[in-house]
N, C-alpha and C positions, 0 to 999 in steps of 0.2 A: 356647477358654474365654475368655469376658468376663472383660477389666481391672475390678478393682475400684473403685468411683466412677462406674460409665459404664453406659450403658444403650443398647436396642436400639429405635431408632424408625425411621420410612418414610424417611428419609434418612442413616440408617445408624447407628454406635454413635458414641455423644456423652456428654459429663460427666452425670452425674445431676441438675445443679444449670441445666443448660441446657434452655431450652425449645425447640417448633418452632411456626411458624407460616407461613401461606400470607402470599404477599407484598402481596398488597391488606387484608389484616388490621392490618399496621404501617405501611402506604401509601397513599396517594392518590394518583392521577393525572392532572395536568392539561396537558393541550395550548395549544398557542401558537396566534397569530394571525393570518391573513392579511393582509396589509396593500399595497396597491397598489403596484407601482413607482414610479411617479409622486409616491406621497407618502413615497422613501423617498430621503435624502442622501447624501452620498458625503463633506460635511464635518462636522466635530461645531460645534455652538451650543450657549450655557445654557438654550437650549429642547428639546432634543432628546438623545437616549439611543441608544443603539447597539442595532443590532436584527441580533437572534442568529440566525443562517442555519445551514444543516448545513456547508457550506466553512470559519464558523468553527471549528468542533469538529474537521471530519475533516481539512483541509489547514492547510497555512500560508500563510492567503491575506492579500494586501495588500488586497482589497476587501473595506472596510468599509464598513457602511451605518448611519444614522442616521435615526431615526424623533422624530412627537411625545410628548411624555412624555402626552401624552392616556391614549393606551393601557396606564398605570400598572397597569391590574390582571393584565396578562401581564408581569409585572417578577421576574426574577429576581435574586438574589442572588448573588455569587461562590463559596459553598459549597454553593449548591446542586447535583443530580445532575439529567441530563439525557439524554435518547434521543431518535436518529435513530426518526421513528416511519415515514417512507417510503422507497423508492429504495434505491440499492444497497449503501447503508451503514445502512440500518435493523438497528437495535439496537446499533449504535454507541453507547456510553457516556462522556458527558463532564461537565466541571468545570471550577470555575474562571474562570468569566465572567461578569458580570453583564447587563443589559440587556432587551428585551422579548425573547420568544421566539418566534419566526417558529409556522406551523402546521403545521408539514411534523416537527416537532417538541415532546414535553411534558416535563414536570418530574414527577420523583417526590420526594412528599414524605412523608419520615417521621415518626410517631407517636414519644410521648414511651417508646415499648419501645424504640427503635432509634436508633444516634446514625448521623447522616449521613456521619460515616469511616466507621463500621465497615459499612454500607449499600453504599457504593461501594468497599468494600474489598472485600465476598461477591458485587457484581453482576460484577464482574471475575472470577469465579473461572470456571477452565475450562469445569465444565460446565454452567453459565449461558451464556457465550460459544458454548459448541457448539450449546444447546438455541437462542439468539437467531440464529443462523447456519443452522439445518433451520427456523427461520420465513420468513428472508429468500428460501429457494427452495423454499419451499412454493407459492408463486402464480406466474402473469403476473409480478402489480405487486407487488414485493417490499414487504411491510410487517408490523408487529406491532401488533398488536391489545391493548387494553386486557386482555380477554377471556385471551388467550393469557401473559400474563403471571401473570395469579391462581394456573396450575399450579404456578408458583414455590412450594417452600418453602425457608425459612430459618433454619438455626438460631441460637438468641437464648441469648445470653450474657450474666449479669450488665452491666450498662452500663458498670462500671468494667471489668469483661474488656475487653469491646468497643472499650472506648478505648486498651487495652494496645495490642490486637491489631493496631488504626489503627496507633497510635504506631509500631509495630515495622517494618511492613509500608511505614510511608511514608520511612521511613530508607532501604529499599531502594528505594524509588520515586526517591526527591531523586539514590540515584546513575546511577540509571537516565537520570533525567532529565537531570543533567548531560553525559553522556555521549554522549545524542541532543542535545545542544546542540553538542558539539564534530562528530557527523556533521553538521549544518547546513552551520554556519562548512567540515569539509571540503569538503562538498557544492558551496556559494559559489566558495570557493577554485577547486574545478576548472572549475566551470560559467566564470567571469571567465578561467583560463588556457584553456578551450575554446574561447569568443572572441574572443580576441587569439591565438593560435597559430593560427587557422583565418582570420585575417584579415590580419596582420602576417608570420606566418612566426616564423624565428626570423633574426638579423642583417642584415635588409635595411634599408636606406636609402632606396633608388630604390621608388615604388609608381605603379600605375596605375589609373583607373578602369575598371568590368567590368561583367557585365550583374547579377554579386552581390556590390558595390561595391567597395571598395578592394583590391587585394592587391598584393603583389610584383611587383615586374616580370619575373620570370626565372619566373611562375607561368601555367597556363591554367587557362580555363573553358571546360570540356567538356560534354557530356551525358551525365545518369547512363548512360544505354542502348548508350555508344561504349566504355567497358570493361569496367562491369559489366552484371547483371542481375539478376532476382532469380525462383530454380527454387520452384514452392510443388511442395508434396506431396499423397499419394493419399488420398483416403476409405476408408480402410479399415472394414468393417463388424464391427457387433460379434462375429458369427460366428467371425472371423477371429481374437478375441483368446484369450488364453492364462493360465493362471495363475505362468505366469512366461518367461522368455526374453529378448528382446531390446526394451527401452522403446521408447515411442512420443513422439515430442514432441509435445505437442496447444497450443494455444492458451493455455492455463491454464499448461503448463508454464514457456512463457517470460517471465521476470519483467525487473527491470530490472538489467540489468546480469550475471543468471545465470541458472541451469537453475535451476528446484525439482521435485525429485519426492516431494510430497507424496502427490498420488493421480496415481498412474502405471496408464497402460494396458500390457500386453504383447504381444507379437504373438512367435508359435513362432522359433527361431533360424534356422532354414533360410529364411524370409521373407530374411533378409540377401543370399541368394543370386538369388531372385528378384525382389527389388530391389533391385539395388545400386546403381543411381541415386538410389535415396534414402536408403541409410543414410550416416550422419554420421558426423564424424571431429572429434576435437582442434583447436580454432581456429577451428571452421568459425563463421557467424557468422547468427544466424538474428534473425528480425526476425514480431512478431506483424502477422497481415494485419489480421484482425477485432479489431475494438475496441482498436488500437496503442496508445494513450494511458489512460491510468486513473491515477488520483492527479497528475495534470499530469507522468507522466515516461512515457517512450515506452517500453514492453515488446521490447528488443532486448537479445541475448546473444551472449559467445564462448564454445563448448563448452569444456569443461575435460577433463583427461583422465577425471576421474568420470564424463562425462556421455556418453560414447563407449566403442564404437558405439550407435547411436542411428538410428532411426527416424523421417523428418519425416514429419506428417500434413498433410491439405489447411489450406488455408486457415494456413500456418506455411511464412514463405518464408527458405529458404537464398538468402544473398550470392552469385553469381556473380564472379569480376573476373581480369584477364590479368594479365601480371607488370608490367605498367606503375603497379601499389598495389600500396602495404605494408597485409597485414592490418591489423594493428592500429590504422596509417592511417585503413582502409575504416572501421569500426566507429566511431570516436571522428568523424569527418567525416561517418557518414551519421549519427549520435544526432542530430549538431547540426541538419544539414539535411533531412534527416526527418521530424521534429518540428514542425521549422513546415513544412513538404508536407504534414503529414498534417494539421495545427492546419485549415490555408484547401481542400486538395484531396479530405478523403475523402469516401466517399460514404455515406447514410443514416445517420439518428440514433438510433434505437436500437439496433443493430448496424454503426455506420462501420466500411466496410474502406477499402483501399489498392486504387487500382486501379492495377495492374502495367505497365498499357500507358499511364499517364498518366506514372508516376515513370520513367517510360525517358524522359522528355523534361527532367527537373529537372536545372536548371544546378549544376554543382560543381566546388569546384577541382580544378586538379590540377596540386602541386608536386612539383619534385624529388624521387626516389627515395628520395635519403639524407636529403634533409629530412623528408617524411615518417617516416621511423625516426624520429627526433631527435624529433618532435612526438609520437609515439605513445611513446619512450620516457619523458618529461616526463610525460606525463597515465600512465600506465603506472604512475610513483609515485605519483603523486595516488592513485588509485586503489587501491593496495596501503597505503597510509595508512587511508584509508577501510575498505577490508577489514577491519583491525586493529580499529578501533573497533568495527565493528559487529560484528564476533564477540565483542569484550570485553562489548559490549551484549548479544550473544543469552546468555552466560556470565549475566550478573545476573540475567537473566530466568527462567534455567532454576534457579538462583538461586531468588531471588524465589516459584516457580513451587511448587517444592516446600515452601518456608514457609508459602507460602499455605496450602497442601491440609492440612500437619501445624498450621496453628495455625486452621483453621473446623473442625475434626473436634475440637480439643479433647486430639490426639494431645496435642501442647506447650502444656503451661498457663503464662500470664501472670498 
């Protein structure tokens, strides 16, 4: 039985006093500008304006560019809302920035029904994100279409609601926010002690020059291929899969720094036995072939014991290495040099992989046993720092997540 005050429309039961509408009814949309490389700067002048790329919105990128203020009629404002409209963060949602707007790129802007928090406070909501995520792999050429956004509806809340609802909602944002500011500063933190631990050691004095510059004197450089290796895994076909059993790790699974199994494949339990060369265990350390790099950090993981036994699939290669490395060692020593092997060594652009028989030739160090411990247990805390944070961050979110849902449905009135 319907709550009294609320009523029953195409996007579900809402206050009586709230309307709906399609999202090009309270919107317009307009796309940004191409503009040459050649005529774009890298320093700012009192002639020139900062020209808004998708890296601004999706990363945290030090390259900034700088355009003529010519092109003023593509100028956006700091409050205004913005979408990734090509490539593989299309439908991306951002804010917060002023400057011209690139073309790869448009602005939504709202009508005097709609305030622009409370706009960017409902395009964020889950099943907007989910609906703008089934466009991105709708095609080839990942994109959203003007056209495909119209399906949008939205419901419209007194304006003074509307502005509650901002209010509320960005309270939880600001701790949000703060919170990915201190993972940053961790992030910093380890990335600076991964470069000097992997450079200096830890207590040495005496250094030498090497073929991968400075290190320790009681240290070598080796080839990756002299102790370790790296086992990729089987194609398994979808015939083969299961509605439940033993996970498979594919490509997608491995993130940075851990397993996710958000959409997980299975394969039957007895597969364990017919291949036990590739199922996984606790520690093991596995490294994404295809497309290793995404968001500028290298998709490499240690299995946890959640994540085990486990399954590697092709193209998703397991650490090989003798007792001459300490795991933990191996892991924090290939992110570093990994990364740039893969940044200058891989192969093809729109699907770069690793090629296996190139990275057996990459120079790395190799210290002492027990200094290795000593290095991996250092970043080990870093890392368990980090942890903490960003669970206390998925906490807000999830947080956040459910206020959302109860205050656009009108559940919670403001």
């Amino acid at each position: 039985m319907m709550a009294e005050g609320y009523k029953e429309t195409e996007i579900g039961v809402i206050p009586v006093e709230w309307e709906v509408a399609k999202l090009s009814e309270v919107c317009k949309f307009k796309q940004g500008i191409q503009i040459p490389i050649e005529e774009q700067d890298t320093k700012p002048s009192n002639d020139k304006i900062r020209f808004l790329r998708i890296s601004d919105y999706t990363q945290n990128t030090d390259d900034i560019r700088y355009v003529s203020k010519e092109y003023s009629n593509y100028i956006i404002s700091n409050d205004d809302i913005v979408m990734v409209r090509y490539g593989e963060t299309a439908g991306f949602i951002g804010t917060n920035l002023s400057g011209i707007l690139a073309n790869n790129l448009f602005s939504i802007n709202p009508n005097k029904q709609i305030t622009k928090r409370y706009l960017y406070t409902y395009m964020n909501d889950e099943k907007i994100y989910n609906y703008l995520k089934s466009l991105r792999a709708a095609g080839a050429m990942p994109a959203v279409s003007f056209k495909s956004l119209n399906i949008i509806k939205i419901p419209l809340p007194p304006l003074k609601e509307q502005e509650k609802i901002a209010d509320i909602l960005s309270t939880a944002d600001e701790k949000i926010d703060a919170i990915t500011s201190q993972i940053q500063k961790a992030e910093t933190l380890k990335k600076g002690l991964l470069q000097k631990l992997l450079s200096e050691g830890i207590g040495h004095s005496e250094f030498k020059d090497s073929e991968i510059g400075k290190i320790p004197e009681s240290w070598e450089v080796v080839e990756f291929g002299k102790h370790l290796d790296v086992k990729s895994g089987f194609g398994f076909k979808a015939a083969d899969y299961s509605q439940n059993g033993i996970p498979l790790v594919k490509i997608d699974n491995v993130s940075y720094g851990k397993i996710i199994w958000e959409n997980t494949t299975y394969l039957p339990t007895d597969f364990t036995e017919k291949y036990q060369e590739l199922v996984l265990s606790k520690d093991d350390i596995l490294l994404a072939l295809n497309r290793p790099i995404t968001q500028n950090k290298l998709k490499m993981a240690i299995l946890k014991e959640k994540d085990a036994p486990s399954i590697l699939y092709q193209r998703v290669g397991k650490i090989l290495f003798d007792e001459t490395y300490f795991y933990k060692f191996v892991y924090y020593m290939l992110y570093h040099y990994v990364y740039d092997f893969v940044v200058h060594h891989s192969v093809g652009t729109d699907q770069p992989f690793i090629n296996i028989t190139k990275i057996r030739k990459l120079l790395i160090p190799l210290p002492p046993l027990e200094e290795q411990k000593q290095i991996a247990d250092i970043l080990s805390t870093a890392d368990e720092k980090l942890e903490v944070l960003i669970a206390k961050k998925e906490k807000y979110e999830t947080l956040k997540k459910g206020l959302l849902q109860k205050l656009l449905s009108g559940e919670v009135r403001v």
